[in-house]
C-alpha positions in Angstrom: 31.9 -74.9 94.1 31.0 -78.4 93.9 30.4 -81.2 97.0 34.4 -82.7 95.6 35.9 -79.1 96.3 33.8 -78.0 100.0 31.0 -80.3 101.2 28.0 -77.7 102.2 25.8 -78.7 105.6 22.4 -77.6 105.6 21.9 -75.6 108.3 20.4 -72.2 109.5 21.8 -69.1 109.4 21.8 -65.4 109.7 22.0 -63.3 105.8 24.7 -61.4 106.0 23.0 -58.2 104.1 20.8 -56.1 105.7 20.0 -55.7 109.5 16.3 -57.4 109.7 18.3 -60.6 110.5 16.3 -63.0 108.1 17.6 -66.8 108.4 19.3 -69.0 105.4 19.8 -71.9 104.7 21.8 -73.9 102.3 19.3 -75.5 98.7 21.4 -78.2 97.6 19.4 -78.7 94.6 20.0 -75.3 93.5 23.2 -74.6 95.2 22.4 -71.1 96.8 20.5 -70.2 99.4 16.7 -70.8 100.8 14.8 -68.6 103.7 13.6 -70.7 106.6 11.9 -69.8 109.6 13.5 -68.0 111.9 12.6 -65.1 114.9 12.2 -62.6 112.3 11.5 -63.8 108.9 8.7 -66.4 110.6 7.2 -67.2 106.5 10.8 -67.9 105.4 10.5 -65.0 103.4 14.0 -63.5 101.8 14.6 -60.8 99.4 17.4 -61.0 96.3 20.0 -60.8 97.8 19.2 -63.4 100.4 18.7 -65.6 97.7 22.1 -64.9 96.2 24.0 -64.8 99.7 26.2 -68.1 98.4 27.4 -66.2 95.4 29.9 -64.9 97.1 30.9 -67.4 99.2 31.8 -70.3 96.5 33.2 -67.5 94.2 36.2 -68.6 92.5 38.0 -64.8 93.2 38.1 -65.8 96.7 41.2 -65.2 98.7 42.8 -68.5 99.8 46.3 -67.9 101.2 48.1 -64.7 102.5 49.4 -61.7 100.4 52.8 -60.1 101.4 53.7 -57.1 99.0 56.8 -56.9 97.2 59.1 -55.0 95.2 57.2 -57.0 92.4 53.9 -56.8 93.9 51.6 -59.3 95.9 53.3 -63.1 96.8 51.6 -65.5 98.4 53.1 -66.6 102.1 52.5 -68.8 104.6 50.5 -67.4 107.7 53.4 -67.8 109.9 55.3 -65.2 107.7 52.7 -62.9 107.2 51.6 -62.6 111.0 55.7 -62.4 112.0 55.7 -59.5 108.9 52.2 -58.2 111.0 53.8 -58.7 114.8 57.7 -56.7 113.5 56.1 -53.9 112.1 53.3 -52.8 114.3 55.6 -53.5 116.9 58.0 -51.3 115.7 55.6 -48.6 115.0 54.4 -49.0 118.6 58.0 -48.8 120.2 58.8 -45.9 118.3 55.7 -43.7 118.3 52.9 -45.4 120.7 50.0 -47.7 120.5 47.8 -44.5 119.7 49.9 -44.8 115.9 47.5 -47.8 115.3 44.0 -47.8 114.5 41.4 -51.0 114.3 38.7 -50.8 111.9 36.2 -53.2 112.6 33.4 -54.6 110.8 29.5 -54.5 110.3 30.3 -57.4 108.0 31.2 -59.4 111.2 29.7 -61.2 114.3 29.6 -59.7 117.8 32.8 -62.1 118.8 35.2 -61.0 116.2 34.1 -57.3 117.0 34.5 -57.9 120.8 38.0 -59.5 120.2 39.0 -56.4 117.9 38.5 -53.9 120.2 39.5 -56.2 122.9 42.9 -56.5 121.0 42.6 -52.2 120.5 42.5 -51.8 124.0 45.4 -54.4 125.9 47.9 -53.1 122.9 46.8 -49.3 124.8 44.9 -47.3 122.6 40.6 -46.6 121.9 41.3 -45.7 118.0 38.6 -49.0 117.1 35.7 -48.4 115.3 33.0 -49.6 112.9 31.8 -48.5 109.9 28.1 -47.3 111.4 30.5 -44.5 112.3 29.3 -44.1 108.2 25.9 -44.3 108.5 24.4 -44.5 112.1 26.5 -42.9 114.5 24.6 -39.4 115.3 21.1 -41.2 115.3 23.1 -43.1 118.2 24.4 -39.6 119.6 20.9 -38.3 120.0 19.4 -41.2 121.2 22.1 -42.0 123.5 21.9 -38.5 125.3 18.0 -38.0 125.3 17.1 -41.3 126.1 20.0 -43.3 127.5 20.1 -45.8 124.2 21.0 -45.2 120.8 18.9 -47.9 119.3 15.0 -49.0 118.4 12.6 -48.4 120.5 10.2 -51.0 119.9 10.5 -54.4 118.4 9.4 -55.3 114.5 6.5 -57.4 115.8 4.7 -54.8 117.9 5.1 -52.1 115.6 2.6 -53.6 113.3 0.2 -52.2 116.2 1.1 -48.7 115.1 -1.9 -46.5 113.7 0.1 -44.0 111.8 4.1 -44.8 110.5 6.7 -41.5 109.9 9.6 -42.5 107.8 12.1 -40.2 107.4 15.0 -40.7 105.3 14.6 -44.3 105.1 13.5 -46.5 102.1 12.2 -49.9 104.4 10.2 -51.3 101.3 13.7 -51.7 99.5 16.3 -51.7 101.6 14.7 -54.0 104.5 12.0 -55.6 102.1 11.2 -58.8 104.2 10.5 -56.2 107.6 8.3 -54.0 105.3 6.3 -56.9 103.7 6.2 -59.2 106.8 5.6 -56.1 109.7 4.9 -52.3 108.0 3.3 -53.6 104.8 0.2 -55.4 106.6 -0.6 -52.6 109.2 -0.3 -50.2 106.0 -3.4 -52.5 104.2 -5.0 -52.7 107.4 -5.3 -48.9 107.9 -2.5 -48.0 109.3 -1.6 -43.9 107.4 2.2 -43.8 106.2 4.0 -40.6 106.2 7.1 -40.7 104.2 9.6 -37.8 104.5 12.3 -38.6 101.3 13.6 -36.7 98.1 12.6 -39.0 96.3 9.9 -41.2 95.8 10.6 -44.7 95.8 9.3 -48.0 96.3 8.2 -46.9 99.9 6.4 -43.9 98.9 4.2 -45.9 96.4 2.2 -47.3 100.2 2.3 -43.5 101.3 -0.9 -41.7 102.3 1.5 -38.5 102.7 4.6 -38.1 100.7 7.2 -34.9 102.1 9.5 -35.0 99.3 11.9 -32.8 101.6 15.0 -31.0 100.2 18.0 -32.5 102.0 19.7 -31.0 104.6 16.3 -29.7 106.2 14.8 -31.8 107.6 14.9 -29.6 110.5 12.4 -27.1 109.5 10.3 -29.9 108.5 9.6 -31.5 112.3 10.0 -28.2 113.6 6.8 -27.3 111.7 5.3 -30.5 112.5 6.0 -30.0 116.1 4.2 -26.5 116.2 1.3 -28.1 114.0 0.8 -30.5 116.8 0.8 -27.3 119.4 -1.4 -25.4 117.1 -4.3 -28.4 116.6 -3.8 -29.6 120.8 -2.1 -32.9 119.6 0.2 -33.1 122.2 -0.3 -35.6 125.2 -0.5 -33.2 128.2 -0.3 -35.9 130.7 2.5 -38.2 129.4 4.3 -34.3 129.0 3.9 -33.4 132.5 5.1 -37.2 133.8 7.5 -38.1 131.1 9.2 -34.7 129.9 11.3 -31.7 131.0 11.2 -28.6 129.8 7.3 -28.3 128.0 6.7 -24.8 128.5 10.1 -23.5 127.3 10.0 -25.7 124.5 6.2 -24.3 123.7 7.3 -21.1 124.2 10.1 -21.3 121.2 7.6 -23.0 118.9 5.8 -20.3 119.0 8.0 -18.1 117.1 8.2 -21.2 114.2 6.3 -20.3 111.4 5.0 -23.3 109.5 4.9 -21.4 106.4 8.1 -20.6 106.3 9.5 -24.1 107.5 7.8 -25.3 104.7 9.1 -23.3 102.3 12.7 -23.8 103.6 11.9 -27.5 103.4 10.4 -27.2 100.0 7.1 -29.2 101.0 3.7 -28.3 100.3 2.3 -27.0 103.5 -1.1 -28.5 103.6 0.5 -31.8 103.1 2.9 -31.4 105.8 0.4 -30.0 108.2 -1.9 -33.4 107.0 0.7 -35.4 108.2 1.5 -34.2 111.2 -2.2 -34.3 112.1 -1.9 -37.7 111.1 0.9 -38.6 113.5 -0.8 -36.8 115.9 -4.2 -38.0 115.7 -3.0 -41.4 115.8 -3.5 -43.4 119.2 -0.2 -45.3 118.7 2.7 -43.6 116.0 5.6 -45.0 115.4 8.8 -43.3 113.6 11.7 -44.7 111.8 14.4 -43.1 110.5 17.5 -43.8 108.6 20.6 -42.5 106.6 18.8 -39.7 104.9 18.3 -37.8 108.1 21.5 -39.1 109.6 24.6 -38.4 107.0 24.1 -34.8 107.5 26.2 -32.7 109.1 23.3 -31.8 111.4 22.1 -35.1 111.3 22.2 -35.5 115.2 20.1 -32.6 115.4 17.9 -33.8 112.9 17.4 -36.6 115.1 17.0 -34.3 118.1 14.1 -32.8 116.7 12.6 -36.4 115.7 12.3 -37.4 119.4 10.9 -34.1 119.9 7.9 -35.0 118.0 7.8 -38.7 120.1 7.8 -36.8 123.1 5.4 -34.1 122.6 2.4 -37.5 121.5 3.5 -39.1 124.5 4.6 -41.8 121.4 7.4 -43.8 123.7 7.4 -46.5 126.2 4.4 -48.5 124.3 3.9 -51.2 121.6 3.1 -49.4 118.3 5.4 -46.3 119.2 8.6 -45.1 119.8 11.8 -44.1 117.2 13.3 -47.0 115.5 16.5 -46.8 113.7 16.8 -48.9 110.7 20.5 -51.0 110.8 21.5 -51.1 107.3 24.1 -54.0 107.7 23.8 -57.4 109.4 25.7 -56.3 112.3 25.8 -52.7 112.3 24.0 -52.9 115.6 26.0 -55.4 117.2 29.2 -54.2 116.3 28.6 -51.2 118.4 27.0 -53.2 121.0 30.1 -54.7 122.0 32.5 -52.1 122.1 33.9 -51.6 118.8 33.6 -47.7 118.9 36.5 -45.4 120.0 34.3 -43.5 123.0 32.8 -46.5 125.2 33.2 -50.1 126.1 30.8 -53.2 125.8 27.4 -51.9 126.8 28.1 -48.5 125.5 30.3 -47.8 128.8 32.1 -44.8 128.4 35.6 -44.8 128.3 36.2 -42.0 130.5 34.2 -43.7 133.1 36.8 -45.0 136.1 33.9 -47.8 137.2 34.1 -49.4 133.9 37.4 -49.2 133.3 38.0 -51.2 136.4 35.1 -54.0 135.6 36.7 -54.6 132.1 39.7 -54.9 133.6 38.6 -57.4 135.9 38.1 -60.0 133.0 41.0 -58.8 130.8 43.7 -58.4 133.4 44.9 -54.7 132.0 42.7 -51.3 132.4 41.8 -50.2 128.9 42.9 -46.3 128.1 41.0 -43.6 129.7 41.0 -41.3 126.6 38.6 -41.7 123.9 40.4 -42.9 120.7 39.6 -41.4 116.9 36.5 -42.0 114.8 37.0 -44.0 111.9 37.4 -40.6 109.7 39.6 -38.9 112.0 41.8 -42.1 111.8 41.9 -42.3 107.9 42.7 -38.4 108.0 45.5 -38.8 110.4 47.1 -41.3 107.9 51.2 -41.0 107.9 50.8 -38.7 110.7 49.1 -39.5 113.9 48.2 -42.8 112.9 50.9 -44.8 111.0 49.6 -48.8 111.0 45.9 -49.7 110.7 44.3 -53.2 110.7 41.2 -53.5 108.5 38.8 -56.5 109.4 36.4 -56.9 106.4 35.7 -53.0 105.5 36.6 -51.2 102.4 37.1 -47.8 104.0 38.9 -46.8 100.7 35.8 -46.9 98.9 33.4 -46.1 102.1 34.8 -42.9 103.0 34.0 -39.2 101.3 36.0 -37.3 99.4 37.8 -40.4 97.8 40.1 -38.5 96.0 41.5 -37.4 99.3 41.1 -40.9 100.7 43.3 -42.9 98.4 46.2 -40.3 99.3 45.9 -40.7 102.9 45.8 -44.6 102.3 49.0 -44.1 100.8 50.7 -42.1 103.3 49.8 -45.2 105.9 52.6 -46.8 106.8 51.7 -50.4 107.0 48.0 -52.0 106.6 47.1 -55.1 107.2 43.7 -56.1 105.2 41.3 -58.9 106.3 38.7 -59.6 103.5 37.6 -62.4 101.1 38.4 -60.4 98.1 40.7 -58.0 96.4 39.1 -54.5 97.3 40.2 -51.0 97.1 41.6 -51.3 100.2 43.6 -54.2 99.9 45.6 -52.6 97.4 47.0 -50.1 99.8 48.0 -52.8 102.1 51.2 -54.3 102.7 49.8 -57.8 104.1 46.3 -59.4 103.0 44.7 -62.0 105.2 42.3 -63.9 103.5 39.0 -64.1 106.1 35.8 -65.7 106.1 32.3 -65.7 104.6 29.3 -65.7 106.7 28.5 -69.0 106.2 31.8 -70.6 106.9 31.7 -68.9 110.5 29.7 -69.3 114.4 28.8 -66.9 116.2 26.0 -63.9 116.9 24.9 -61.1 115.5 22.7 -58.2 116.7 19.7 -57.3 114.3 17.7 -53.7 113.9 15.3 -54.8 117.1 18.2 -55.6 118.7 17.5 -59.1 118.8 20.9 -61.5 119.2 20.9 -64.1 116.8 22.9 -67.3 115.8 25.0 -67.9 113.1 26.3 -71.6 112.3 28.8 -72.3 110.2 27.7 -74.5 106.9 31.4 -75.4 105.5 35.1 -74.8 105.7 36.9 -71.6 104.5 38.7 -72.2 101.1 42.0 -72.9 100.8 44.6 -71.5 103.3 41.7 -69.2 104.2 41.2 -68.8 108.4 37.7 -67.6 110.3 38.0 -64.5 111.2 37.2 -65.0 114.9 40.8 -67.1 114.3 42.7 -64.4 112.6 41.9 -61.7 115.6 42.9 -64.1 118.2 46.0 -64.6 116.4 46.8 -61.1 116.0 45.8 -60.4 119.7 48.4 -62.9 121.0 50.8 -62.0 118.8 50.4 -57.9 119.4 49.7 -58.2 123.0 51.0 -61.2 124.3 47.8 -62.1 126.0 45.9 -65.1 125.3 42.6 -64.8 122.8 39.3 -67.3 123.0 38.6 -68.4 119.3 35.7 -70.2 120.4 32.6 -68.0 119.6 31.2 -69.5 122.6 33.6 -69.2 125.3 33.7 -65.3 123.2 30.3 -64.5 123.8 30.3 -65.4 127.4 33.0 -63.2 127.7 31.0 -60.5 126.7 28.3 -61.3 129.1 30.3 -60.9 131.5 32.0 -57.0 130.9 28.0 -55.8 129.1 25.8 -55.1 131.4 23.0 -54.8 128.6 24.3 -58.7 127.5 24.7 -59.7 131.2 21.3 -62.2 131.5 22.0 -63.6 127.9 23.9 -67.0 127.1 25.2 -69.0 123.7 22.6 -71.7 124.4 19.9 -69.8 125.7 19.9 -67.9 122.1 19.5 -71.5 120.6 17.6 -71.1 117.6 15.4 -68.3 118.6 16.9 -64.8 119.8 17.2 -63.1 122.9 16.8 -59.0 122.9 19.1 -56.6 125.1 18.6 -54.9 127.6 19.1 -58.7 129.3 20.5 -57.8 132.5 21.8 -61.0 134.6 19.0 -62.7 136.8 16.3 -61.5 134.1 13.9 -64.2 132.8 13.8 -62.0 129.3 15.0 -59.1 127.6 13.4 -56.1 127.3 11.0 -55.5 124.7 9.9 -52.2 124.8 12.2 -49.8 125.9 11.7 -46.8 128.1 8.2 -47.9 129.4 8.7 -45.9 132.7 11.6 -44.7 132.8 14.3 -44.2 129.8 16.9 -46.4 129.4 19.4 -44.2 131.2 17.1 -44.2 134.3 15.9 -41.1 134.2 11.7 -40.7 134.8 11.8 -37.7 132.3 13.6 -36.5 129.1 13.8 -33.2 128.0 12.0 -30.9 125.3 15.4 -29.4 123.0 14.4 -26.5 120.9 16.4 -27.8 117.5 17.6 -24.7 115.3 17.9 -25.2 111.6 21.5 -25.6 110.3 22.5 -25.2 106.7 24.7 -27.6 104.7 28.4 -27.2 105.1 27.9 -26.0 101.3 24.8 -24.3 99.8 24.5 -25.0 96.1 25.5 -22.3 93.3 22.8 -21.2 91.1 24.7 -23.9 88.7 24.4 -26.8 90.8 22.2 -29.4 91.8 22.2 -31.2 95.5 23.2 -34.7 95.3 22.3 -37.2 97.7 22.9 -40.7 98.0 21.2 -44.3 98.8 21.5 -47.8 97.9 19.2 -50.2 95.6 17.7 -53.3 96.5 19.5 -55.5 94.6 23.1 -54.5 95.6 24.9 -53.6 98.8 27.0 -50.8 100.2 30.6 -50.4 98.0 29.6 -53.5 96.3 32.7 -55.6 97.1 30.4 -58.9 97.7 27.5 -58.0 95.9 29.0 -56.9 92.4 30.4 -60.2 92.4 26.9 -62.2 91.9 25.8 -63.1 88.5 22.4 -63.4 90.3 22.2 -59.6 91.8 24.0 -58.0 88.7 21.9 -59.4 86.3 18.9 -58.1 88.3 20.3 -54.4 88.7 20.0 -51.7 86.6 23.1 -50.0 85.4 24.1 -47.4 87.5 22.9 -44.1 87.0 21.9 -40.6 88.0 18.7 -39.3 88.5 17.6 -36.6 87.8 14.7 -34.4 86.9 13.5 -33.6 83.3 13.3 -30.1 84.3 17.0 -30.0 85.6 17.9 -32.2 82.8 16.3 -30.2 80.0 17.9 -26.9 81.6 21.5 -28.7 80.6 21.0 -30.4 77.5 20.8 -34.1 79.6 18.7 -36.7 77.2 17.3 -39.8 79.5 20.2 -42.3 78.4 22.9 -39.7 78.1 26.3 -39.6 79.6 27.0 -36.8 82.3 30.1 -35.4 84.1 29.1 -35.0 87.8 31.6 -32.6 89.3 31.8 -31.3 92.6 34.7 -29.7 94.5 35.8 -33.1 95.5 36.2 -34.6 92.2 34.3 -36.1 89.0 32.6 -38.9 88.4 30.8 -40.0 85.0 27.5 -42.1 84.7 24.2 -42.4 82.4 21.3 -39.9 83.2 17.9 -41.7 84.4 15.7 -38.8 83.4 12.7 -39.0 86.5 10.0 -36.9 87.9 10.6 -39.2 91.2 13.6 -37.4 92.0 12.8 -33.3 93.1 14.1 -30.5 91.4 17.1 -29.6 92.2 18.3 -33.1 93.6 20.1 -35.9 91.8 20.6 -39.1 93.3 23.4 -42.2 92.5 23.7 -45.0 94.2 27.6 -46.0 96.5 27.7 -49.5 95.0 29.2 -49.3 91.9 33.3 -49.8 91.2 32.8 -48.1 87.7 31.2 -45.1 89.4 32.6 -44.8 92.7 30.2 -41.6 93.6 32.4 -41.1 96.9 34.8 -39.3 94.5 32.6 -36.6 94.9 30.8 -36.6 98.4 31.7 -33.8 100.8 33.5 -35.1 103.8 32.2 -32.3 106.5 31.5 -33.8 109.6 28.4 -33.9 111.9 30.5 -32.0 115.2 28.9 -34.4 117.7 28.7 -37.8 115.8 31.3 -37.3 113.3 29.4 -38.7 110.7 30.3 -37.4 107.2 27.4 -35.3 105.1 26.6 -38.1 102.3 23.1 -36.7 101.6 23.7 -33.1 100.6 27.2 -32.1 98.3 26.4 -29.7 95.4 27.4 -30.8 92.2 27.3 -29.6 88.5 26.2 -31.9 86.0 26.7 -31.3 82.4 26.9 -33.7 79.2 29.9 -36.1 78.9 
């Protein structure tokens, strides 16, 4: 792109990548983008992708006018003939079989507004099948969370957790996957003292800052905290006094652990015992422990469990309600946080309301003028799986559920069964293909608005140039749909948006536009507030309880066990590409940077089947096949092989097991056995 084709302002933004939030701006004399200070990158400090953010939003495959399909394939059209194709058929599909036959996907990838006015749009049309792709990879630490403590998100802010004297990490990989958090916040209290315990299959670049490394088989993690828990028991670690003000439940709860044998938890595990009874000493020792957790203990199908017996261990150390402490979920997209924030999830309203609730029905409908439905609508996989039948139109805003979603064999045929899709991206996907009308969107820096970071911090996002072409903002695009589906009128002002939302979230309420200026402002904000809230559940939890109970957690196996053939494979992302790689695959600057795409695997497993470092393999599961290059590693364990979900040429989701978490939803990503033999 040069300044003849789109003239680019210099201004600050928020990276659309990860969810630390880290603010961009535009380097003219390179032509890509720069960090600059901001609330939480305060050096300036970005990672690769930050750097190579612009990449995809001058690329010349951009989407720049409408698709309709044809007998003969895509056309271009003109927006007014694509959003009258858009407005005839869902209409018909709602006269005919209800507004439960449609289902909203909305988008990580997108600012609080366009979310809010998604689900908005969901719930005048008449139906609570919305939701957003952390549904994928957040959604039972949310369910735990949400039911212990009254809110599914972190604890504690980035800048106070530095003050932490021993870090638990559990399935998470901060060091590359939220590089400028780890180097600016974990990184420095780490070199300062601070004992990291990292709980992971493999070891990666966040284990090489470890004191304690829990290479922990997946799928149980359960036995693991279990046996930490009755470690802390065993040495008097726990915080007798926060446990008698704070908790329910302690002497039930002791009374369980003491049938858990650490031994045997270990073993099940498969952890060296000494080291896991070092680190839980270590958490417990510590005057101040904080835990984070991420993906690996969530895309289980016991991953809200697993987070059960997380909190467990933050209760028992009396670890919650103080800087330094807590359980802090990592986002792994720019908004993934926000988008649930406002709404876009099938069970509750803005402010995590539930649906079912008659109170908030009523105070939503105050500002919209219609009561939303009182039944909770379909998780994003439920919808997909109900393709052709229950659900027979779906609108897509910037998600590439065909490539997102397990079992992608299964997934392309549901895609087809669909009756009519309407895609929002910037790009061809594999999504797009199944639709029947493609609305070219916006790029993060062509749009305003806010998002929500992983410390729940609300942030700004300015818009630096135009869309291309025909190409709309998103924000746009929703409020055309909305008035055209509902007949009721849409702000496109991300403004007048966001004050809406103030207005129907009570955790939002105290927050405005301006206020968030070029700083941030953190929910819970409740109107009349000077400030958000920092540090949540200092004496009471978030749902206003005083106390929150002690849950004895039971280990539960994997949907599927391995055959004496197979390996486990899990799954994860690298730091120099993103989720299915529909933006980041596209950079010159990222692609020349990764590594080809590869399994890895352990020389004893690959020695056992012939599998040279370099070779090709066939990874098979009951799901399907996909074929890659072998990356022969002792940092994977035995038993465990690892690929990567960005890569088009090895989409591993054609082999991923799509049993659900029963509470959350969530699909087991981390644990499908596979057999893996020579190409």
């Amino acid at each position: 792109m040069t300044e003849a084709d789109r003239s680019v302002e210099a201004r600050d933004s928020i990276c659309p990548f990860c969810g630390v939030g880290c603010s961009l701006s535009y380097a003219e004399r390179t032509g890509g983008s720069t960090g600059t200070p901001g609330p939480v990158n305060a050096d300036g400090e970005i990672c690769p992708k930050g750097a190579a953010a612009f990449d995809v939003v001058t690329h010349e495959d951009r989407l720049t006018r409408p698709l309709l399909r044809s007998d003969d394939g895509f056309v271009e059209a003109s927006w007014t003939a694509a959003l009258d194709r858009i407005e005839t058929r869902i209409g018909e599909i709602v006269a005919e079989h209800g507004p439960d036959a449609v289902g909203f996907f909305a988008s990580s990838n997108c600012t609080n507004e366009e979310n809010y006015a998604l689900q908005k749009l969901a719930r005048i049309l008449g139906t609570n099948n919305v939701d957003n792709c952390a549904r994928l990879c957040h959604a039972s630490t949310v369910a735990a969370m949400q039911e212990r403590f009254g809110a599914g998100a972190m604890t504690n802010t980035l800048e106070d957790l530095g003050e932490a004297d021993a870090f638990l990490v559990t399935g998470a990989n901060p060091a590359e996957q939220h590089p400028v958090a780890f180097r600016s916040y974990l990184l420095p209290a780490i070199q300062d003292g601070t004992t990291l315990i990292h709980v992971d299959p493999r070891a990666n670049d966040t284990t090489e800052a470890a004191d304690v490394h829990l290479p922990v088989r997946p799928g149980h993690d359960i036995p693991l905290l279990n046996a930490m828990a009755a470690v802390l028991l065993e040495e008097g670690l726990v915080d007798e006094a926060f446990l008698e003000r704070r908790t329910e439940g302690f002497d039930e709860f002791r009374a369980w652990l003491a049938d858990v044998d650490v031994a045997e938890c270990a073993e099940l595990a498969g952890v060296d015992e000494d080291d896991l009874r070092a680190a839980a000493v270590a958490y417990g020792e510590a005057d101040r422990a904080a835990a984070f957790t991420g993906m690996g203990m969530s895309q289980h199908r016991c991953g809200t469990d697993n987070v059960h017996a997380l909190l467990n261990l933050a209760l028992l150390t009396g670890n919650v309600g103080r800087r330094g402490t807590g359980v802090n979920p990592l986002r792994g997209q720019n908004n993934v946080q926000g988008a649930s924030d406002v709404g876009a999830l099938p069970g509750v309203l803005p402010g995590y309301r539930d649906v079912t609730d008659p109170e908030a029905r009523a105070a939503v409908a105050e500002e919209w003028g219609i009561e939303p439905p009182a039944t909770p609508g379909r998780t994003e996989v439920e919808m997909t799986h109900a393709f052709g039948d229950g659900v027979r139109a779906a609108v897509v805003l910037g998600e590439n559920p065909a490539a997102t979603e397990p079992d992608g064999n299964s997934i392309a045929t549901h895609f087809e069964d669909l009756e009519f899709l309407v895609a929002v991206d910037l790009f061809e996907t594999e999504t797009t293909q199944y639709a029947d009308v493609i609305l070219p969107g916006s790029a993060w820096a062509e749009k305003g608005g806010t998002v929500t970071n992983t410390d729940r911090q609300v942030l700004r996002m300015r818009p630096m140039t135009d869309p291309p072409g025909g190409a709309r903002r998103d924000l746009d695009v929703v409020a055309s749909l909305g008035e055209r589906l509902t007949g009721h009128d849409f702000a496109s002002e991300p403004a007048a948006v966001f004050a809406e939302l103030t207005r129907v979230s009570p955790i939002y309420a105290g927050m405005s536009y301006e206020g968030i200026g070029d700083g941030g402002q953190r929910w819970p904000y409740p109107a009349g507030a000077d400030s958000g809230t920092e540090v949540l559940h200092r004496d009471r939890f978030a749902n206003g309880d005083r106390t929150a109970p002690l849950v004895p957690v039971d280990h539960v196996p994997p949907a599927d066990d391995p055959a004496d053939d197979e390996l486990v494979l899990t799954t994860g992302r690298i730091l120099t590409h993103f989720n299915s790689g529909a933006l980041t695959r596209r950079s010159a600057t990222l692609t020349r940077m990764a590594s080809e795409d590869a399994l890895r695997i352990h020389p004893d497993d690959a020695a056992a089947r012939g599998v040279a470092d370099g070779d090709a393999v066939r990874v098979a599961s009951d799901q399907g096949t996909v074929t890659v290059p072998a990356e022969v590693t002792p940092s994977i364990r035995r038993g465990t092989v690892f690929l990567t979900f960005h890569f088009a040429d090895s989409p591993v989701n054609r082999v991923t097991s799509d049993a659900l978490d029963p509470t959350a939803k969530i699909p087991e990503y981390k644990h499908t056995p596979v057999t893996v033999d020579p190409a």
